[in-house]
C-alpha positions as CSV (number, residue, x, y, z in Angstrom):
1,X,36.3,-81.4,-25.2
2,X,39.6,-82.7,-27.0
3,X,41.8,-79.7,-28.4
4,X,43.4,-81.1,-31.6
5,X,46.6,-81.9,-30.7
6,X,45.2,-83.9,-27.2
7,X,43.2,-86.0,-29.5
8,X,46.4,-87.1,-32.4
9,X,48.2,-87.7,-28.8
10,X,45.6,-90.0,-27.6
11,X,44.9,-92.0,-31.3
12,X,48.9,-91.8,-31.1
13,X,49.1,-93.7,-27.8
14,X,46.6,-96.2,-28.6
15,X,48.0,-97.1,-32.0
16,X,50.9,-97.8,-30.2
17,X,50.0,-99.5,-27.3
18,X,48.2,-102.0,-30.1
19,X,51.2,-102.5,-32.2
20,X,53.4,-103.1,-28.9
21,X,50.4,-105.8,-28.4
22,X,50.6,-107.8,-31.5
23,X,54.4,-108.0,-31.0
24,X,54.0,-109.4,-27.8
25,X,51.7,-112.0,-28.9
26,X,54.0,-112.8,-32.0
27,X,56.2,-114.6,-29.6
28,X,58.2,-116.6,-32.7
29,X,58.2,-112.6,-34.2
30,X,57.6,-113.6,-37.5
31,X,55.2,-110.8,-37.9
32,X,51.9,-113.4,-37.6
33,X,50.1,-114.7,-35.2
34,X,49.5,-118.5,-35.4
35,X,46.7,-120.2,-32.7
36,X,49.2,-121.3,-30.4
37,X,50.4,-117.6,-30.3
38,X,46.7,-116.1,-29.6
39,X,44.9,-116.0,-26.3
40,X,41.7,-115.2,-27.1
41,X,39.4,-117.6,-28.0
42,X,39.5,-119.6,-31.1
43,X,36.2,-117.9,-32.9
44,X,38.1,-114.8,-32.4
45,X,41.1,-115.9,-34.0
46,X,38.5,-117.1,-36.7
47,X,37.0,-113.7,-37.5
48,X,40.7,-112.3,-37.5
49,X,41.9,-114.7,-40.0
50,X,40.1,-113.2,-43.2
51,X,41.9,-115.3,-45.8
52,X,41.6,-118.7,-44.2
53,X,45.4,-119.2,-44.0
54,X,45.4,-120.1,-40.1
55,X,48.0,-116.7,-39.7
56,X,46.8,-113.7,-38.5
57,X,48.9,-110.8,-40.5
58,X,49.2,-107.4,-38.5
59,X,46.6,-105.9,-41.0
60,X,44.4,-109.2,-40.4
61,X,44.8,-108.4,-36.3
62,X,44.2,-104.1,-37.3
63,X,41.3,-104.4,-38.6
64,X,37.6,-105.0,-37.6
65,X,36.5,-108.8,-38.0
66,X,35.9,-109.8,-41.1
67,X,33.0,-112.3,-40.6
């Protein structure tokens, strides 16, 4: 079992190591990530893309699909 503060360490480290992710994929660092930017697969990037505008925003890439 997780004391508190281990836990908040770990969700700490994890948020992190995601944000330091999407940077590294917004190679142009404009804060989106365009197709040629992302390596998954294009369905992926699909789900990702809730409003259809062919940019994933950080909060787009954050948060579960939205298909």
């Amino acid at each position: 079992m997780l004391t508190r503060d281990e836990f908040i360490a770990r969700t700490e480290c994890n948020a992190t190591a995601s944000n330091d992710t999407f940077q590294n994929l917004d190679t142009n660092h404009d804060g989106y990530l365009y197709r040629k930017e992302w390596r998954k697969g294009n369905q992926a990037f699909v789900n990702k893309d809730c409003n259809r505008d062919n940019k994933m925003s950080r909060v787009e890439y954050f948060t579960q699909d939205c298909v």
